[in-house]
N, C-alpha and C positions, 0 to 999 in steps of 0.2 A: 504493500500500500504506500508505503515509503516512495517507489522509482513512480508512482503513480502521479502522485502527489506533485513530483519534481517534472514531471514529463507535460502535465496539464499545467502547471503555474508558466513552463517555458513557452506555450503554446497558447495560454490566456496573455502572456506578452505580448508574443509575435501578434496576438489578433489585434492588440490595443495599441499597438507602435503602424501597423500594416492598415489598417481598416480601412485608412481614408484615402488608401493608393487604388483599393481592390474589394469588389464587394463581391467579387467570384472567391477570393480567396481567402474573403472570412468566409463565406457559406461551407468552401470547403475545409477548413479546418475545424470551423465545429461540428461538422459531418464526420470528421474524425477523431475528434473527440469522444463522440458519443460513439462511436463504433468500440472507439478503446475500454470505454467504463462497461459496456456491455458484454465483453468480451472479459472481464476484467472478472464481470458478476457469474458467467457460466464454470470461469475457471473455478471459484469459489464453491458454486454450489456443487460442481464436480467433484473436489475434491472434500466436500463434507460428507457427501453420499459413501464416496470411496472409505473414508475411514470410520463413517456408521456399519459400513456393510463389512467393514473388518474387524470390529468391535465384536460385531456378532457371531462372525465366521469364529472367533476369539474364543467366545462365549461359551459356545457349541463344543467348542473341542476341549475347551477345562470342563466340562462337563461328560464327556464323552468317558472318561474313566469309572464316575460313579455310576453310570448305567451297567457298566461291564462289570462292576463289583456287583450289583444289584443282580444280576442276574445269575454269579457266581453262586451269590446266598441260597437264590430261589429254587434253582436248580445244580443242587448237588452232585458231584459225581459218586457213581454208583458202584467200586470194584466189586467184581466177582473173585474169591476164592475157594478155592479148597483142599477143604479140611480131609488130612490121609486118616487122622485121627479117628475120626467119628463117620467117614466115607459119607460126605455128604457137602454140596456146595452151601455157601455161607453169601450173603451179600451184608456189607460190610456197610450200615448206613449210621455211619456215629458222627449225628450234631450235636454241636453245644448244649448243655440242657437248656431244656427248654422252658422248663418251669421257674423261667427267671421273674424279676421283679416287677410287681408293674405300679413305680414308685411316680412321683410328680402329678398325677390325676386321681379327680374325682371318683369318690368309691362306686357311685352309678357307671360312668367310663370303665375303671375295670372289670366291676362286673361284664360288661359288655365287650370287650376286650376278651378276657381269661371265656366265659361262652366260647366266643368265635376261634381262638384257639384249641378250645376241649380236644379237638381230634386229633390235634396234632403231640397231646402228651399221652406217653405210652402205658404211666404209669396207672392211667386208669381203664387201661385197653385190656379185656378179655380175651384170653386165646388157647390153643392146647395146649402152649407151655402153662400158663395158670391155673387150666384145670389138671395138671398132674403135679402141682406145689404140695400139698397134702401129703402126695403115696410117699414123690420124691423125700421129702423130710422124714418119715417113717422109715424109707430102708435106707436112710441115709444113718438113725438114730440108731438104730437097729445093731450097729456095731458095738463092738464097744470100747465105750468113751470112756475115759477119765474123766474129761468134764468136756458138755456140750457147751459152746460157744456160737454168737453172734455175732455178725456185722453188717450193715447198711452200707448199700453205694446206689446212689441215684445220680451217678453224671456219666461221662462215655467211661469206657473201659481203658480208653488210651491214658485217660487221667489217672488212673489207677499205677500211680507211676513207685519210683524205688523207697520212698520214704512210708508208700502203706504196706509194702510189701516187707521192710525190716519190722514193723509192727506186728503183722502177721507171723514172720520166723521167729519172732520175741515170743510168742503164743506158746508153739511149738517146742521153743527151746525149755519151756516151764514144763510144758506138758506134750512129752513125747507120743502120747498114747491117747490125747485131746482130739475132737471135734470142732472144726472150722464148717460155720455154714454162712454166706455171704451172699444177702438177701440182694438180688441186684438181675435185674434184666440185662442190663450191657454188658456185664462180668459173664453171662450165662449164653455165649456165644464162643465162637472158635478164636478168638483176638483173648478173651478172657481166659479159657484153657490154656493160651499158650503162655499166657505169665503165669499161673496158678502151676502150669508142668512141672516146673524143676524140685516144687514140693513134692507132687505128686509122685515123680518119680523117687523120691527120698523114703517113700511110703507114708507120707502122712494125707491125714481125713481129713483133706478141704472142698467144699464144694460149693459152687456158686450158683443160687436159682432163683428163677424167676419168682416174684412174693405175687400171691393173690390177695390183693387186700379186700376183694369183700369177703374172701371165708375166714380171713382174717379180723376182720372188725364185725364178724355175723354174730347177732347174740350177745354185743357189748355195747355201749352208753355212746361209739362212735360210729354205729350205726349207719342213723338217718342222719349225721353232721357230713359222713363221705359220700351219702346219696345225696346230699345235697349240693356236696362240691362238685360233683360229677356231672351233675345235670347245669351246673351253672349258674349255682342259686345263689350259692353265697360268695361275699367276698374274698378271696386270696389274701388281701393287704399286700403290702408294700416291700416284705419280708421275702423273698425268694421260698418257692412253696416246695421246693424238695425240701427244704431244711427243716419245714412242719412236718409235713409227711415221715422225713424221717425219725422227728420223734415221736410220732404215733406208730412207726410200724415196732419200732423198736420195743414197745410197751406191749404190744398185742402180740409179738413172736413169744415172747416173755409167758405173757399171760396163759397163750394156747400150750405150751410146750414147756416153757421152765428154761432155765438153765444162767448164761453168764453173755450179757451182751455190752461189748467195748464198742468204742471209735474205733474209726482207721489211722487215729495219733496218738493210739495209747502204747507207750511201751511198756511187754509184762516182765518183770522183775525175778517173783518168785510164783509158785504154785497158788490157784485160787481153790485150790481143794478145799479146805477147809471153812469156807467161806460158804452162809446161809442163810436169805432173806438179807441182803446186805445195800446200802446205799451211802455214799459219802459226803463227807464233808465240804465244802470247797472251801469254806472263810470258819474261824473261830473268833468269837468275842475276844478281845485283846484281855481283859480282867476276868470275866465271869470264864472264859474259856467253852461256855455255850456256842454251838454251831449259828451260823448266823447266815448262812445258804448254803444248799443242797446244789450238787452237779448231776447230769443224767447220763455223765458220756462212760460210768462204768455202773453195771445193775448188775444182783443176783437174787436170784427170787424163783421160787418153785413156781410151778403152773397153779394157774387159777388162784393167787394170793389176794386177798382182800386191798392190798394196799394199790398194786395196779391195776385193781380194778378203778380207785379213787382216781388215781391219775389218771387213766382212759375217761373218766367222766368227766374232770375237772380241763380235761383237753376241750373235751366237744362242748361243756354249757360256757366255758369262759375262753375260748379260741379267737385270738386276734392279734390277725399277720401283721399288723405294724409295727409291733412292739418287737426287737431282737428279746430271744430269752423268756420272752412271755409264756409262752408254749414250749419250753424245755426247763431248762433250771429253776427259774422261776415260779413253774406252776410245779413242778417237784415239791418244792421248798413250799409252799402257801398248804400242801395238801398232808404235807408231812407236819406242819404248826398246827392243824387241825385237829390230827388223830395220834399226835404221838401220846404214849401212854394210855389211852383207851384199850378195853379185852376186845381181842380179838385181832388185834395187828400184831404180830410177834414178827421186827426185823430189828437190823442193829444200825446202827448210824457212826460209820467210823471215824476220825477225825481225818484233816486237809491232808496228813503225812501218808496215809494210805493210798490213796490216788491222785491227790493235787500237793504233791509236797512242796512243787515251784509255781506263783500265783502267775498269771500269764503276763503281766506288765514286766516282772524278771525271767521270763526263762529265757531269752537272749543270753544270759551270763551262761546256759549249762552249754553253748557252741562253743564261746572262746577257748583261744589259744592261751595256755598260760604263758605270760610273758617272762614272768621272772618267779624267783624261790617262792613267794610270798601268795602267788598266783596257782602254783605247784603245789603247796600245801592248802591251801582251799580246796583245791581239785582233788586230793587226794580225803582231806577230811567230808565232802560231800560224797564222794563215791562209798564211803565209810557208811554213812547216816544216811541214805538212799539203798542201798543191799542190803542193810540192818534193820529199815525202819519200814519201809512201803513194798506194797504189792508193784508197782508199776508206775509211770510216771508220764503224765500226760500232754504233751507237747504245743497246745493251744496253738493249730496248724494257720489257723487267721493271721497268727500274730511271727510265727515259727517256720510259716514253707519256704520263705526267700533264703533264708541263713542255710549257709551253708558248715555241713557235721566238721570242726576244725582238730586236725591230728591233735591227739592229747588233750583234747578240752574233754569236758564229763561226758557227753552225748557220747562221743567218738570213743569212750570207754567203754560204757556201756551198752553204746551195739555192740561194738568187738566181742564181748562178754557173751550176749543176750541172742545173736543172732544162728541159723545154722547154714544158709549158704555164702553169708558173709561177701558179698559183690559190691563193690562201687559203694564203699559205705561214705568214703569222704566225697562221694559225687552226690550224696544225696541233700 
């Protein structure tokens, strides 16, 4: 606009100094003038078109990658394998769980959300694996067990990774002659078998199956609370619903069958043999030394016991996913203030050293390396007072899974100790 400016003011000269020589050649120089400006304006609008229309083109293609992700999601790929093991093909379809949160909206929105969903979680899908969860637990029990054991997994198999599997060998190494049963649809595929193999081949009783949770919840106070989840009735909250689920399956494996059900971050110590109707401490009164909340991630308790029956009830009339803890520790603890010392509940309440002898805000300290002598005997006096004092030691995986087991710190002791195929223990 600059040479514009200087080309027209040279040209409004010449017309003003010329004019009165030539009136041909003012006409024609304002003839060109105007030729110029107009010329001037098509350039302009040409090239504002050009870089709208490259703006766009712009647009399109930063965008062009979230489509392709988008469709990656929607459409999964699908391997076929198979399995020599079980002579039979497998399709291998492991997403992310799906029972994830549905946090930021209105309880009417997730309602309406978690519905439109329903089909897509498996965990409330009936099938012939389900209908043979019954027999399979029967001649699975059938052996015999030192002591029958529990565990829950409601995410892929793939996650199922080295740090639940030293848990599992910690089980094992207590109780050579023990029962592993690992309530889990994903685990109970050919992906599942082949981590669960190298126990298997050791000779020990693990096995992974599908749960039916309504012949599971049939006949108890959570009933109509998972007919109701099912059909899309009530709200999930905000809380990721495998994490509820899994502590109502955990109560009702219990309740139908008996026996001993851990986390998959519990590490076992010593023998739970002797252990009956038992639930633990997590926190003691500082003074009074009174427990002051209940944990759920270790239970033992014979079938059909009065007390889990309370907690399967106090699950479904007072259930709500918002709240972390609500629905596991905490509704433990509320149900156990109710009835303790009343006839008819005979169980024990051990204190934190039993199963939570490190609170989860410290167990970062049982990874480290000790750095120096002072570091070294700490290490040494806690591995002392952990094999002396508690059953197992539970690793609070929320706060635990990033840290890595460091040579010489207490962890990296104590799996060395605790574990029987001992792999990649400082990878875990």
């Amino acid at each position: 606009m600059t040479v514009k400016r200087a080309v027209s003011h040279e040209i409004f000269g010449y017309r003003i100094v010329s004019a009165a020589k030539s009136p041909v050649i003012s006409i024609t120089l304002f003839a060109l003038l105007i030729v110029f400006m107009f010329a001037d304006s098509i350039i302009s609008n040409v090239s504002l078109q050009s870089a709208a229309f490259t703006e766009k083109e712009d647009s399109e293609v930063l965008q062009t990658p979230k489509v392709v992700r988008k469709i990656k999601s929607d459409v999964p790929s699908v391997p076929l394998k198979f399995s020599a093991e079980r002579n039979t093909i497998n399709v291998d379809n492991e997403k992310p769980n799906s029972l994830v949160s549905f946090s930021g909206v209105r309880e009417e929105q997730r309602i309406g959300r978690f519905g439109r969903k329903l089909p897509e979680y498996e965990i409330f899908r009936s099938d012939d694996l389900t209908k043979k969860f019954h027999g399979r637990v029967l001649e699975f029990s059938n052996q015999t067990c030192e002591v029958q054991f529990f565990m829950t997994w409601i995410s892929t198999a793939g996650s199922f990774g080295r740090r639940e599997i030293l848990a599992v060998e910690s089980v094992f190494k207590a109780h050579p002659h023990g029962c592993l049963m690992i309530l889990s649809r994903t685990m109970d595929s050919v992906h599942g078998y082949r981590i669960l193999k190298p126990l298997l081949d050791r000779g020990f009783k693990v096995l992974a199956v599908t749960p039916d949770f309504p012949f599971l919840l049939k006949n108890t106070p959570a009933e109509a609370w998972f007919d109701d989840m099912k059909s899309g009735k009530k709200d999930p909250g905000e809380i990721p619903l495998a994490q509820n689920l899994s502590n109502l399956m955990r109560l009702a494996v219990l309740y139908k069958y008996g026996g001993v059900y851990l986390d998959t971050d519990f590490i076992v110590l010593k023998s739970f043999k002797g252990l009956k109707n038992t639930i633990g401490a997590q926190s003691n009164d500082a003074v009074c030394k009174k427990w002051t909340r209940l944990n759920n991630a270790v239970l033992v308790f014979e079938m059909n016991h009065p007390l889990l029956f309370k907690f399967i009830q106090e699950f479904a009339l007072t259930f709500d996913g918002n709240k972390w803890g609500h629905n596991g520790p905490y509704m433990v603890s509320r149900v156990v203030q109710r009835v303790e010392g009343r006839p008819g509940f005979n169980f024990t309440i051990l204190s934190p050293m039993a199963f939570y002898p490190v609170d989860w805000i410290k167990i970062g300290s049982l990874f480290k390396m000790p750095k120096d002598r002072t570091d070294s005997r700490w290490v040494e006096a806690k591995l002392h007072q952990l094999n002396g004092q508690t059953y197992g030691v539970h690793l609070w995986n929320k706060q635990s899974s990033k840290l890595m087991i460091k040579e010489g710190s207490v962890m990296g002791r104590l799996i060395s100790e605790h574990c029987v195929l001992c792999r990649n223990i400082y990878s875990s």
